[in-house]
C-alpha positions in Angstrom: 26.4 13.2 -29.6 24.0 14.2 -32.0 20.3 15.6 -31.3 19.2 12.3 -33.0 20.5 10.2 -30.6 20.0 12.0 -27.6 16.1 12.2 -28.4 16.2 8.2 -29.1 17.8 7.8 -25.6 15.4 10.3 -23.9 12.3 9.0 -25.5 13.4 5.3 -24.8 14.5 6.0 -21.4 11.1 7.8 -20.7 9.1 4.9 -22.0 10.9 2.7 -19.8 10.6 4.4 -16.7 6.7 5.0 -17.3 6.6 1.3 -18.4 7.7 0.3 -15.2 6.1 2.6 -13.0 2.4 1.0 -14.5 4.3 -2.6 -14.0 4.3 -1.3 -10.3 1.2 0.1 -10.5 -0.7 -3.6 -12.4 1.3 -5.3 -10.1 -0.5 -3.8 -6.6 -4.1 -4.0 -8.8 -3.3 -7.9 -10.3 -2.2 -9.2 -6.6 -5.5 -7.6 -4.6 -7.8 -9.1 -7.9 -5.9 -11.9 -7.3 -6.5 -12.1 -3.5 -10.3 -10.8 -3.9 -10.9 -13.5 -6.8 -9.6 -16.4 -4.1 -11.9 -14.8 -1.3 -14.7 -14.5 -3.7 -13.7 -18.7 -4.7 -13.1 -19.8 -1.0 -16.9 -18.6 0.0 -19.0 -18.6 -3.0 -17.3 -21.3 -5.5 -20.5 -21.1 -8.1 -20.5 -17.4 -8.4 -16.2 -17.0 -8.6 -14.5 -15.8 -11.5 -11.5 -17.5 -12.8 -8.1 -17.0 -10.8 -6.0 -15.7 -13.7 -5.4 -11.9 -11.7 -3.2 -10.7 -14.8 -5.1 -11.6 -18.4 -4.6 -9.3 -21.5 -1.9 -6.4 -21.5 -1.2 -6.8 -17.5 0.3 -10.5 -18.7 2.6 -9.5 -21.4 3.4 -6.2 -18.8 4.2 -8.4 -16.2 5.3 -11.8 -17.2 8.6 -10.3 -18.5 9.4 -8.3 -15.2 8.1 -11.5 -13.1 10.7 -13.5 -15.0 13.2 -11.6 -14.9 12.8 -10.9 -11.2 12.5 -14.8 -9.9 15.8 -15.2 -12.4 17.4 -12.4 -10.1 16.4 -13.6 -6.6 17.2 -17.0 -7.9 20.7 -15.3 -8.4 23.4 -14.1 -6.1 22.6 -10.4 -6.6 20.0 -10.5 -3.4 20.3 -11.8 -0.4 18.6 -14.4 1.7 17.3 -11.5 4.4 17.1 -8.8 1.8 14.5 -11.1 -0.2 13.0 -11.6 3.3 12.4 -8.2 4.5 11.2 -7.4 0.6 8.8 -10.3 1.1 7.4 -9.3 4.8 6.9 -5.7 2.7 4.6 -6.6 0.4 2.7 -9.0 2.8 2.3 -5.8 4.9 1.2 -3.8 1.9 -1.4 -7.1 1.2 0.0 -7.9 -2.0 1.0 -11.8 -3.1 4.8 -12.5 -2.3 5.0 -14.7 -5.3 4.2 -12.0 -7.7 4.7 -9.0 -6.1 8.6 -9.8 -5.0 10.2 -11.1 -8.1 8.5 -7.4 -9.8 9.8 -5.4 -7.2 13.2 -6.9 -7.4 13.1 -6.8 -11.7 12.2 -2.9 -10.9 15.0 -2.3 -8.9 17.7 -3.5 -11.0 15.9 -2.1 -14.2 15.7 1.7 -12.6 19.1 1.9 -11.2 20.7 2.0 -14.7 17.5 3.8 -16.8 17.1 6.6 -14.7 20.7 7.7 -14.1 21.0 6.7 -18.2 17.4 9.1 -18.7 19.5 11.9 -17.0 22.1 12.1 -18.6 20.4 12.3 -21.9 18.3 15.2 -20.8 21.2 16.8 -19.1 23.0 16.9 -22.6 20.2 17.7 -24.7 20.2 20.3 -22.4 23.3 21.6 -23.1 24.2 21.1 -19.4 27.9 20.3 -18.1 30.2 20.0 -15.3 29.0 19.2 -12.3 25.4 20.6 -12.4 25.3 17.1 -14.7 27.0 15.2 -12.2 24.4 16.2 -9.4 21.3 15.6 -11.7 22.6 12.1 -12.6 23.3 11.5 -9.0 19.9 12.8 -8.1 18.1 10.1 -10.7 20.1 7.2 -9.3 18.9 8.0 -5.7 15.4 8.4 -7.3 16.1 4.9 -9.2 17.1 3.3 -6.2 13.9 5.0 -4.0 10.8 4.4 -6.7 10.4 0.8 -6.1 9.8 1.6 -2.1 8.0 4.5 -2.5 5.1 2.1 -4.7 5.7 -0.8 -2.4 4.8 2.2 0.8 2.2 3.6 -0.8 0.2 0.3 -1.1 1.3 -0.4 2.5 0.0 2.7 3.8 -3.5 2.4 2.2 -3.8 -1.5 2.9 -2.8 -0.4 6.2 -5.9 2.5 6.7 -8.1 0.4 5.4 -7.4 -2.7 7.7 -7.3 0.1 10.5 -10.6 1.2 9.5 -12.5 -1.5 8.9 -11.9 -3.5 11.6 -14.3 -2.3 14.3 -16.8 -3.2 11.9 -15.1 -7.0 11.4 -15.2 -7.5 15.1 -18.8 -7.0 15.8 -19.8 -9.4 12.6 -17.0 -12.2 14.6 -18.9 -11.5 17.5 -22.3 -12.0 15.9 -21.0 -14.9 14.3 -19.2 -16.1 17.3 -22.7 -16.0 19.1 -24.4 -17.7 16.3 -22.5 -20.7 17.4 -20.0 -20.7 14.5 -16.4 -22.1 15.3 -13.5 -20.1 14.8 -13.0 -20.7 10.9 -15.9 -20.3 10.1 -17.0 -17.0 11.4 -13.3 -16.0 10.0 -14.8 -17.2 6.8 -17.8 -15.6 7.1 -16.6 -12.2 8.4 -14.1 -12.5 4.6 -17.3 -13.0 2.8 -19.5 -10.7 3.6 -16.5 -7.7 4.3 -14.9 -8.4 0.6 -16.9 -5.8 -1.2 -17.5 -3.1 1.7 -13.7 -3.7 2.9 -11.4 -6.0 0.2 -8.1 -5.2 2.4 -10.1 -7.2 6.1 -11.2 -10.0 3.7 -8.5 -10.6 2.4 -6.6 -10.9 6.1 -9.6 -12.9 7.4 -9.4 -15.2 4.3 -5.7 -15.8 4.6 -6.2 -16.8 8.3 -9.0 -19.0 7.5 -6.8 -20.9 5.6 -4.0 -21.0 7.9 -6.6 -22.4 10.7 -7.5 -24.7 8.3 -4.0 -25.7 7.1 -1.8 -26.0 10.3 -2.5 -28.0 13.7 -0.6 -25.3 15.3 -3.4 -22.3 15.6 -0.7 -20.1 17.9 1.6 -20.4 15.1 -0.9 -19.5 12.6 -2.1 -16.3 14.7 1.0 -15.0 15.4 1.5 -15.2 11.4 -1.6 -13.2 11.0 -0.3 -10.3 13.2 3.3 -10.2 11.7 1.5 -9.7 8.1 -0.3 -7.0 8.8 2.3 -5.0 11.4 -0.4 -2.9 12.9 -0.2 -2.9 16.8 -4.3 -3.2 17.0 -4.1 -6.3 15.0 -1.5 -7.5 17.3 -4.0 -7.5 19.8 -6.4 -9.3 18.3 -4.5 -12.0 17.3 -3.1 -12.3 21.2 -6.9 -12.5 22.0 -8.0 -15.0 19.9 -4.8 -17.2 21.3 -5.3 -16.3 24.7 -8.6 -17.7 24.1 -8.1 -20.6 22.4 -5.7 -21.3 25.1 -7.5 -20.7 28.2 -11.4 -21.7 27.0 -12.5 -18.6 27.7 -15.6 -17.1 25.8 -15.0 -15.6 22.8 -17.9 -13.4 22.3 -17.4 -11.8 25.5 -13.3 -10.8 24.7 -14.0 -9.6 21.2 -17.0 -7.7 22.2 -14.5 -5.5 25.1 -11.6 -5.3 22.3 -14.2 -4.1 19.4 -15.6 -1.7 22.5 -11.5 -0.6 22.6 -11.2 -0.2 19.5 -13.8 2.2 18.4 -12.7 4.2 21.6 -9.4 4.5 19.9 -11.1 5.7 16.4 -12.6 8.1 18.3 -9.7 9.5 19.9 -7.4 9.3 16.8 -10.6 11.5 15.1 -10.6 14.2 18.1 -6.9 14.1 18.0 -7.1 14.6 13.8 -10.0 17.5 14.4 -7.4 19.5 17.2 -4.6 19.5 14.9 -6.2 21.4 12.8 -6.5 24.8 13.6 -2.5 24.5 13.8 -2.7 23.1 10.6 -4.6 25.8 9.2 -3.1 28.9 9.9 -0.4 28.8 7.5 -3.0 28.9 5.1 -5.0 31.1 6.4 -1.5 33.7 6.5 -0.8 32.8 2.7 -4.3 32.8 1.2 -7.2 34.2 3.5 -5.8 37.2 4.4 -4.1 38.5 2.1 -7.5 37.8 0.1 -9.1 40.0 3.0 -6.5 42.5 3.4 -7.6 43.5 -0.9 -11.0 43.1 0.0 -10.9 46.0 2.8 -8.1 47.6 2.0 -8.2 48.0 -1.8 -10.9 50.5 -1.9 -9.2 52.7 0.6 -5.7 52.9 -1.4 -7.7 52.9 -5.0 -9.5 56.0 -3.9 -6.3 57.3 -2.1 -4.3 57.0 -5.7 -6.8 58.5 -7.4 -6.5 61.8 -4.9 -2.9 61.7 -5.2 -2.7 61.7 -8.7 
């Protein structure tokens, strides 16, 4: 193989694999536009900007992959509870289902060829052989196989923070709106609208259930949808309350006050428990960059002078 060829493959290979990793990447930035421009539409229709989420370059990015993607889950290749479980994902990591899946699917089956392919061309340009090549091309499937998850958990885990964050602060504005004498959807409403630029991820939660109460008869149903799409155990809770009262008549203002009470306990003790972790966490540094920084500091003076008497 000449060193023509092999520098075609690599720099093609490369361009795909960075190509795809910014699809990823537009895709988690298109879906919360997306989702902030339909919160932003819901509760101020004069002032919203349209709902395109991926004009410009992120379009002729995206559209291909989205294509491609809906083709494969349209397809045998994926299952009925893989596409599920893929789907549940990206509602946990508060992207849209209908764009995010079919990308995440189109990355999959793009990087588990490219990267293995990428490998191989670097191995041999290289001049590598045997089976050092062989573990390096093994290596890039794995990595193939892992990139489109590691994206997908990364947007989980900071959706995630920020819904754990924020909402103390949501459920005193439900309470003050509960107290106002608001119903249910529309302090929801009016805890997405005044949350979406201090905290996009509760807005776009609150929005979504403000639809759902507004959609479906069944309000239960619609709750219990709410806490399966964020999978946080404090949101779990919330929802249970708002049924419980919905159920039972009891006052509102009164069981979202205790819970937002519980929950800023909780912040509290996750902080404390954050602050005594850390002298643990920072005595390996302290070993591998204080002291021997110290050690020269008082020591080198000694042994310079030491030296010098020696010699």
């Amino acid at each position: 193989m000449s060193e023509t060829i092999l520098t075609v493959l690599v720099a093609g290979g490369a361009a795909a694999v960075l190509a795809l990793m910014a699809a990823g990447l537009l895709t988690v930035e298109a879906s919360r536009r997306d989702l902030a421009q339909r919160v932003r539409h819901a509760v101020r229709p004069d002032a919203a900007a349209p709902l395109d989420p991926t004009p410009g370059a992120r379009r002729l990015l995206l559209g291909p992959l989205q294509t491609l993607g809906q083709r494969l889950h349209r397809s045998a290749l994926f299952s009925g509870a893989a596409a599920a479980d893929l789907e549940r994902a990206t509602q946990g990591a508060g992207l849209n289902p209908r764009t995010a899946v079919p990308i995440a699917i189109a990355g999959k089956v793009l990087l588990l060829p490219l990267c293995p392919i990428l490998a191989y061309a670097v191995t041999a340009a290289a001049g590598l052989e045997g089976p050092l090549r062989l573990l390096l091309v093994a290596m890039a499937l794995v990595i193939g196989m892992l990139i489109p998850n590691w994206v997908m958990g990364l947007a989980r885990r900071s959706h995630q923070a920020g819904l754990r964050r924020g909402l103390p602060d949501a459920l005193d504005l439900l309470v003050v709106c509960t107290e106002a004498g608001l119903g249910l959807e529309s302090a929801v409403d009016r805890v997405a609208s005044e949350m979406r630029s201090s905290d996009p991820p509760i807005a776009i939660e609150f929005f979504a259930l403000g639809q759902e109460l507004r959609i479906t008869s069944d309000r239960a149903a619609a709750l219990t949808r709410f806490a399966e799409r964020t999978q946080l155990e404090s949101w779990q809770r919330l929802a249970r309350t708002l049924a419980q009262t919905l159920r039972y008549g009891t006052p509102l203002g009164q069981a979202l006050r205790t819970l937002a009470l519980e929950m800023r306990d909780e912040r509290v003790l996750r902080l404390e428990e954050r602050a005594a972790k850390l002298p643990a966490l920072m005595t390996l540094p302290m070993i591998l960059f204080i002291l021997p920084c110290l050690f020269i500091i008082v020591a080198g003076p000694a042994v310079i002078r030491v030296l010098n008497i020696l010699n």
